[in-house]
Residue frames as a rotation matrix with the C-alpha (Angstrom) as fourth column:
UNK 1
-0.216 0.970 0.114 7.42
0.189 0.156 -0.969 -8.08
-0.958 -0.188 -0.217 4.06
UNK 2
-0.262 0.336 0.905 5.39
0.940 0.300 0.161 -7.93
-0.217 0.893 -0.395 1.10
UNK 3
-0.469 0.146 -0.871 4.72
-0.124 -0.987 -0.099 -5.07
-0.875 0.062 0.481 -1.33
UNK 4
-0.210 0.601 0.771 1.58
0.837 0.518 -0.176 -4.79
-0.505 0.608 -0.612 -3.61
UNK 5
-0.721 0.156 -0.676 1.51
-0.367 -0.913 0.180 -1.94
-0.589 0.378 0.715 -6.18
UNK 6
0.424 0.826 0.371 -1.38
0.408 0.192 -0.893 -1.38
-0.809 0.530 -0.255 -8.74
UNK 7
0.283 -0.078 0.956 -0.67
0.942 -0.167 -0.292 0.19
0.182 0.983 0.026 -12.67
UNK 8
0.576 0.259 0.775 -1.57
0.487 -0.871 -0.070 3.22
0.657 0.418 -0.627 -11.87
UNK 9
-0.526 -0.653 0.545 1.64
-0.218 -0.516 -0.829 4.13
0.822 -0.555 0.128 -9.20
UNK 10
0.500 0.626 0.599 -0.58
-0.704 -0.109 0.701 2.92
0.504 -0.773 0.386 -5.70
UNK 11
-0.352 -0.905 -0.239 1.64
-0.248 0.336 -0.909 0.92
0.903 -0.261 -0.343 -3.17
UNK 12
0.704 0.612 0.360 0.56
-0.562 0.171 0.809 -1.25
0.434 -0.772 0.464 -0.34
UNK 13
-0.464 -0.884 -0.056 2.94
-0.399 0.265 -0.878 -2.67
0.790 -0.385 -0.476 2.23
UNK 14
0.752 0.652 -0.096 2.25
0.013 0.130 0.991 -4.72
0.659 -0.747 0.089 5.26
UNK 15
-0.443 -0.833 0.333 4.11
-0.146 -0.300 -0.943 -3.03
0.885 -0.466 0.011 8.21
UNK 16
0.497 0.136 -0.857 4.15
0.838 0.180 0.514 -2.85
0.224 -0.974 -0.024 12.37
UNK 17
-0.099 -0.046 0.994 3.36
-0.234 -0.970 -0.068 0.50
0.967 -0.239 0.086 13.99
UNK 18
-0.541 -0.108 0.834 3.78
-0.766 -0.348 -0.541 0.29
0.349 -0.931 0.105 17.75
UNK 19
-0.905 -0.064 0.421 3.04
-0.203 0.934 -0.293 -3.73
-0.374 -0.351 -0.858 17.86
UNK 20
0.326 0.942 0.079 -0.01
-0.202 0.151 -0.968 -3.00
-0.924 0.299 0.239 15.88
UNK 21
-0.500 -0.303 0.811 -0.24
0.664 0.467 0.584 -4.76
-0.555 0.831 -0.033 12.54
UNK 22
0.414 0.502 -0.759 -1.02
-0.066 -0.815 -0.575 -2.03
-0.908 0.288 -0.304 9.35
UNK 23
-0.227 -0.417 0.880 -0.93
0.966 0.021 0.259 -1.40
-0.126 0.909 0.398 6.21
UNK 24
-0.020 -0.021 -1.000 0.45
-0.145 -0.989 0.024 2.02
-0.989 0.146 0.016 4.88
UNK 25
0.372 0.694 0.617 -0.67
0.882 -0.057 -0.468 3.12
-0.290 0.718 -0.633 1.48
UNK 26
-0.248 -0.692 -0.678 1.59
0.029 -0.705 0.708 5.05
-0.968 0.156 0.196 -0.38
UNK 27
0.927 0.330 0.179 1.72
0.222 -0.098 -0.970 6.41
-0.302 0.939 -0.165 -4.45
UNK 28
0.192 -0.958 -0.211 4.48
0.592 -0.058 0.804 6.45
-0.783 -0.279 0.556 -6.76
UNK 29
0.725 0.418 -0.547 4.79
0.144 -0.869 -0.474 9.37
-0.673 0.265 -0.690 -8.63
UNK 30
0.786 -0.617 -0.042 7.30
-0.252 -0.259 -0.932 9.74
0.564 0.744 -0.359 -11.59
UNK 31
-0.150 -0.843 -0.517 10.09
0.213 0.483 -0.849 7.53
0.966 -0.237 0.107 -9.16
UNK 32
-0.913 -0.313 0.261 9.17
-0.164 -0.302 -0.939 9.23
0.373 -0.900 0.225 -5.86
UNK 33
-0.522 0.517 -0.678 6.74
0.515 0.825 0.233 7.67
0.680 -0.228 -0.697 -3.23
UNK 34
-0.718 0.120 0.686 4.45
-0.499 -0.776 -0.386 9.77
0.486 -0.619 0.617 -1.28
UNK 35
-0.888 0.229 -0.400 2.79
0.455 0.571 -0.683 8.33
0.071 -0.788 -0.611 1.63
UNK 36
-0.604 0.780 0.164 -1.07
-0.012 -0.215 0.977 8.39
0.797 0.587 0.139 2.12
UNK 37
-0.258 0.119 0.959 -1.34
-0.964 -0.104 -0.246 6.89
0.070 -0.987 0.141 5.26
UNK 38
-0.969 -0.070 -0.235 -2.00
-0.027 0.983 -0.183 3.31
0.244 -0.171 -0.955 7.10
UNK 39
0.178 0.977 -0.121 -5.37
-0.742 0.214 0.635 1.50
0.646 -0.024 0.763 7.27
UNK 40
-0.299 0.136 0.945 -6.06
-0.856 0.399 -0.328 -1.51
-0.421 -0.907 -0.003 9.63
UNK 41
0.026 0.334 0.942 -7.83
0.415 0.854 -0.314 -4.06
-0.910 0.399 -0.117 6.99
UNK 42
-0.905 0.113 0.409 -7.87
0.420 0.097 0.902 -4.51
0.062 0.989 -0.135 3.41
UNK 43
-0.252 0.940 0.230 -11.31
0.967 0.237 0.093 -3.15
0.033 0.245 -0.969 3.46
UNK 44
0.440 0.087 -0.894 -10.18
0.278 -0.959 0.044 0.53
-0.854 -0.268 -0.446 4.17
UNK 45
-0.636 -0.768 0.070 -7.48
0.467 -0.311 0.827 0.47
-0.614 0.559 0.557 1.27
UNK 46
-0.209 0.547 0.811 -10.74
0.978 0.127 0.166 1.61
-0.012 0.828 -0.561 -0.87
UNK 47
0.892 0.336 -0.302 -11.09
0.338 -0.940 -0.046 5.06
-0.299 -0.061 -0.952 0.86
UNK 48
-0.119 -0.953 -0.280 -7.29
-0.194 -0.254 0.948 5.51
-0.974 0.167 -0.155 -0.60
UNK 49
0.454 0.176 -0.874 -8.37
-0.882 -0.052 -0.469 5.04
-0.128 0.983 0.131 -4.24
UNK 50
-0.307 -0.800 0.515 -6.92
-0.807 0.505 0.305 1.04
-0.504 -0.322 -0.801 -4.02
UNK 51
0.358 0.646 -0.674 -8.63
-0.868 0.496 0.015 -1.09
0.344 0.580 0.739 -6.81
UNK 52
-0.160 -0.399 0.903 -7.59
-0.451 0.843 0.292 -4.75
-0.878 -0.361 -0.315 -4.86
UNK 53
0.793 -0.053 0.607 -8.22
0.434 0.749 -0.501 -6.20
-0.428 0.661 0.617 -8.78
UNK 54
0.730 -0.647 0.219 -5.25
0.018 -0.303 -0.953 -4.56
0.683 0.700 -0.209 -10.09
UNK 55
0.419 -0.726 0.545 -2.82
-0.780 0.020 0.625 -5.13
-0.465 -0.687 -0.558 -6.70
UNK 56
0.692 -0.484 -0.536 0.31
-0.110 0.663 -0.740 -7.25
0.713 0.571 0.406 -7.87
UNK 57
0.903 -0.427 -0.039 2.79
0.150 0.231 0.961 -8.45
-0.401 -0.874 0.273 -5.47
UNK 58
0.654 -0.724 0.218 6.43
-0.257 -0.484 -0.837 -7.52
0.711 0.492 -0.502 -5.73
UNK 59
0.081 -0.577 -0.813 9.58
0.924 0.350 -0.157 -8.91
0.375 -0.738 0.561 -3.75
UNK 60
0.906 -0.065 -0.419 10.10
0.287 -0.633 0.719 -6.22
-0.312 -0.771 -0.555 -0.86
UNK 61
0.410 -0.895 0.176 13.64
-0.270 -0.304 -0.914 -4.26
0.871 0.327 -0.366 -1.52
């Protein structure tokens, strides 16, 4: 799946939690990724500090 990060270290993924579709919302700190938690639409990612003009896609690892 896809992974959208922003400048400032913010990290969006689209994942499946128990057949439910989500996105989790992680930061990457100096190499290490701390999780933030998972929203439901693109329209929560804003209470996570998620500017959607500054999301870039990125091939998944």
């Amino acid at each position: 799946m896809a992974i959208w990060r922003t400048p400032d270290g913010m990290q969006v993924e689209a994942v499946v939690v128990d057949d439910k579709p989500l996105l989790r919302v992680s930061r990457r700190v100096e190499g290490i990724t701390f999780f933030r938690g998972y929203v439901a639409s693109v329209d929560e990612l804003q209470q996570h500090g998620v500017d959607l003009a500054e999301l870039k896609e990125h091939p998944a690892a």
